[in-house]
C-alpha positions as CSV (number, residue, x, y, z in Angstrom):
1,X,143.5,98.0,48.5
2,X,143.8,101.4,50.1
3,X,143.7,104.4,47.7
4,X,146.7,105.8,48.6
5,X,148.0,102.3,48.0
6,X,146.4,102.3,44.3
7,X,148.0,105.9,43.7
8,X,150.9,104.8,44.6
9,X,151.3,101.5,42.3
10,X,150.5,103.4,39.6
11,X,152.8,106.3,39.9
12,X,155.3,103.1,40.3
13,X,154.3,101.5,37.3
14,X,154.1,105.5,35.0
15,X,157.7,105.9,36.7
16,X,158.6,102.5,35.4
17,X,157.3,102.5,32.3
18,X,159.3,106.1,31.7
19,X,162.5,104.7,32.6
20,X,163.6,102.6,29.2
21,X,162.5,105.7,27.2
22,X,165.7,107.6,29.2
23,X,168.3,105.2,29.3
24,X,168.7,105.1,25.5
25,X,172.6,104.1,24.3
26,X,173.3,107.8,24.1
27,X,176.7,109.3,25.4
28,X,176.3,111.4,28.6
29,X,176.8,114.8,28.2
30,X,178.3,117.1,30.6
31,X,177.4,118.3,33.4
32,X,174.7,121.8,33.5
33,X,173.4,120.6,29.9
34,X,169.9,120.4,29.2
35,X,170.9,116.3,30.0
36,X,171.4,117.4,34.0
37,X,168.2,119.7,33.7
38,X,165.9,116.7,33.0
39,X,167.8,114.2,35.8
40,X,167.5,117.1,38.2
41,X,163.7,117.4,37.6
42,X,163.0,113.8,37.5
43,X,164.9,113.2,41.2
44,X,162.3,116.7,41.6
45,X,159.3,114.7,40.4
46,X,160.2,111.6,42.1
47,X,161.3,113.3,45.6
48,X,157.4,114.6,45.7
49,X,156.1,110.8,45.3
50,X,158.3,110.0,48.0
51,X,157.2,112.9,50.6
52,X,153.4,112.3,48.9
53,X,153.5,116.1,47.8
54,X,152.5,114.5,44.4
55,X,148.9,112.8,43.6
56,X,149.7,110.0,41.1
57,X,147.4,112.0,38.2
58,X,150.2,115.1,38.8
59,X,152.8,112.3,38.7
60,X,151.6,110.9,35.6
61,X,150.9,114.8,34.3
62,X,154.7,116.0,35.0
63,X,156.0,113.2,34.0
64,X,154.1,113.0,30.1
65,X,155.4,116.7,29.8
66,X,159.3,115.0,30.6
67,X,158.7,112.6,28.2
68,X,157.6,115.1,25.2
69,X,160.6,117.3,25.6
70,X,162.6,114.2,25.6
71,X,161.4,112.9,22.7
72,X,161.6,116.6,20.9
73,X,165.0,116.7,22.0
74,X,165.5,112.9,20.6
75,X,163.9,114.0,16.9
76,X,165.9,117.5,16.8
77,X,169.2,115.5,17.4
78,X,168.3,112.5,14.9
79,X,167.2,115.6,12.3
80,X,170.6,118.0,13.0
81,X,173.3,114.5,13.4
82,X,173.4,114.4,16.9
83,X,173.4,118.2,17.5
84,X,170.3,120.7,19.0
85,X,170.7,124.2,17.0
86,X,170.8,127.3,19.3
87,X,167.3,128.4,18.6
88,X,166.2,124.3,19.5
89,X,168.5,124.6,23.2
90,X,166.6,127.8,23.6
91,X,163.1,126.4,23.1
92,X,164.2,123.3,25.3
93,X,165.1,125.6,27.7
94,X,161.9,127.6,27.6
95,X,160.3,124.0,27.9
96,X,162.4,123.3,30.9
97,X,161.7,126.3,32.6
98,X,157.8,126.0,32.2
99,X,158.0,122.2,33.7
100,X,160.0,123.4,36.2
101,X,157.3,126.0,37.7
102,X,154.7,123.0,37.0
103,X,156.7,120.8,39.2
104,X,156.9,123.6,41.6
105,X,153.4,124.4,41.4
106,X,152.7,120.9,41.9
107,X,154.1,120.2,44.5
108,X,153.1,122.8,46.6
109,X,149.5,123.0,46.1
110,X,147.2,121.0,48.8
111,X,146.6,118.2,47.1
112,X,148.4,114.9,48.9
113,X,148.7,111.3,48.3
Protein backbone atom coordinates (compact mmCIF):
# COMPACT_ATOMS: atom_id res chain seq x y z
CA UNK A 1 0.00 0.00 0.00
CA UNK A 2 1.06 3.50 -0.89
CA UNK A 3 1.91 5.88 2.01
CA UNK A 4 -0.35 8.33 1.16
CA UNK A 5 -2.85 5.47 1.01
CA UNK A 6 -1.85 4.35 4.78
CA UNK A 7 -2.20 8.15 5.92
CA UNK A 8 -5.19 8.31 4.60
CA UNK A 9 -6.97 5.09 6.20
CA UNK A 10 -5.89 6.11 9.24
CA UNK A 11 -7.04 9.61 9.34
CA UNK A 12 -10.41 7.69 8.17
CA UNK A 13 -10.34 5.37 10.87
CA UNK A 14 -9.15 8.58 13.94
CA UNK A 15 -12.17 10.54 12.03
CA UNK A 16 -14.28 7.55 12.61
CA UNK A 17 -13.47 6.61 15.79
CA UNK A 18 -14.23 10.54 16.83
CA UNK A 19 -17.61 10.54 15.54
CA UNK A 20 -19.75 8.47 18.33
CA UNK A 21 -18.01 10.66 20.96
CA UNK A 22 -20.03 13.84 19.09
CA UNK A 23 -23.29 12.55 18.35
CA UNK A 24 -24.21 11.96 22.07
CA UNK A 25 -28.29 12.26 22.81
CA UNK A 26 -27.77 15.89 23.56
CA UNK A 27 -30.29 18.67 22.36
CA UNK A 28 -28.77 20.93 19.67
CA UNK A 29 -28.11 24.18 20.64
CA UNK A 30 -28.43 27.26 18.61
CA UNK A 31 -26.78 28.46 16.14
CA UNK A 32 -23.10 30.74 16.95
CA UNK A 33 -22.82 28.60 20.30
CA UNK A 34 -19.72 27.09 21.22
CA UNK A 35 -21.88 23.74 19.59
CA UNK A 36 -21.46 25.57 15.87
CA UNK A 37 -17.71 26.48 16.79
CA UNK A 38 -16.65 22.85 17.08
CA UNK A 39 -18.91 21.64 13.75
CA UNK A 40 -17.37 24.63 11.92
CA UNK A 41 -13.76 23.44 12.93
CA UNK A 42 -14.39 19.83 12.33
CA UNK A 43 -15.85 20.53 8.52
CA UNK A 44 -12.15 22.87 8.92
CA UNK A 45 -10.20 19.79 9.99
CA UNK A 46 -11.88 17.52 7.65
CA UNK A 47 -11.85 19.99 4.41
CA UNK A 48 -7.79 19.88 4.87
CA UNK A 49 -7.87 15.75 4.69
CA UNK A 50 -9.86 16.21 1.68
CA UNK A 51 -7.51 18.95 -0.17
CA UNK A 52 -4.39 16.79 1.62
CA UNK A 53 -3.41 20.11 3.36
CA UNK A 54 -3.36 17.82 6.49
CA UNK A 55 -0.75 14.82 7.22
CA UNK A 56 -2.77 12.12 9.11
CA UNK A 57 -0.36 12.79 12.48
CA UNK A 58 -1.78 16.66 12.26
CA UNK A 59 -5.20 15.03 11.65
CA UNK A 60 -4.93 12.84 14.49
CA UNK A 61 -3.19 15.98 16.51
CA UNK A 62 -6.27 18.55 15.84
CA UNK A 63 -8.54 16.26 16.19
CA UNK A 64 -7.35 14.82 20.08
CA UNK A 65 -7.31 18.69 21.01
CA UNK A 66 -11.42 18.57 19.61
CA UNK A 67 -11.97 15.83 21.52
CA UNK A 68 -10.55 17.29 25.01
CA UNK A 69 -12.54 20.38 24.79
CA UNK A 70 -15.48 18.24 24.15
CA UNK A 71 -15.11 16.22 26.76
CA UNK A 72 -14.28 19.46 29.23
CA UNK A 73 -17.36 20.85 27.92
CA UNK A 74 -19.29 17.30 28.56
CA UNK A 75 -17.86 17.17 32.51
CA UNK A 76 -18.58 21.20 33.14
CA UNK A 77 -22.27 20.57 31.91
CA UNK A 78 -22.77 17.12 33.82
CA UNK A 79 -21.08 19.16 37.10
CA UNK A 80 -23.31 22.69 36.57
CA UNK A 81 -27.00 20.49 35.36
CA UNK A 82 -26.59 20.91 31.90
CA UNK A 83 -25.22 24.53 31.99
CA UNK A 84 -21.28 26.03 31.20
CA UNK A 85 -20.84 29.07 33.77
CA UNK A 86 -19.52 32.35 32.11
CA UNK A 87 -16.01 31.96 33.29
CA UNK A 88 -16.23 27.94 31.69
CA UNK A 89 -17.82 29.58 27.97
CA UNK A 90 -14.87 31.96 28.29
CA UNK A 91 -12.12 29.30 28.78
CA UNK A 92 -13.97 27.19 25.96
CA UNK A 93 -13.67 29.97 23.99
CA UNK A 94 -9.98 30.70 24.72
CA UNK A 95 -9.72 26.89 23.82
CA UNK A 96 -11.46 27.39 20.61
CA UNK A 97 -9.61 30.16 19.59
CA UNK A 98 -6.11 28.43 20.17
CA UNK A 99 -7.37 25.19 18.04
CA UNK A 100 -8.55 27.48 15.67
CA UNK A 101 -4.93 29.13 14.86
CA UNK A 102 -3.60 25.34 15.21
CA UNK A 103 -5.86 24.35 12.44
CA UNK A 104 -4.80 27.32 10.61
CA UNK A 105 -1.30 26.77 11.24
CA UNK A 106 -1.74 23.39 10.11
CA UNK A 107 -3.02 23.68 7.30
CA UNK A 108 -0.89 25.96 5.84
CA UNK A 109 2.44 24.82 6.63
CA UNK A 110 4.31 22.60 3.82
CA UNK A 111 3.65 19.57 4.98
CA UNK A 112 1.15 17.37 2.42
CA UNK A 113 -0.39 14.10 2.37
Amino acid sequence: MKMHAKAFMFTAVVAGLMLPAAAQNAPTPPPGTIHQRKENQQDRIAQGVKSGQLTAGETAHLEGREAAINKEIHNDRVANGGKLTAAERRQINRQQNRTSRAIYRKKHNARVQ
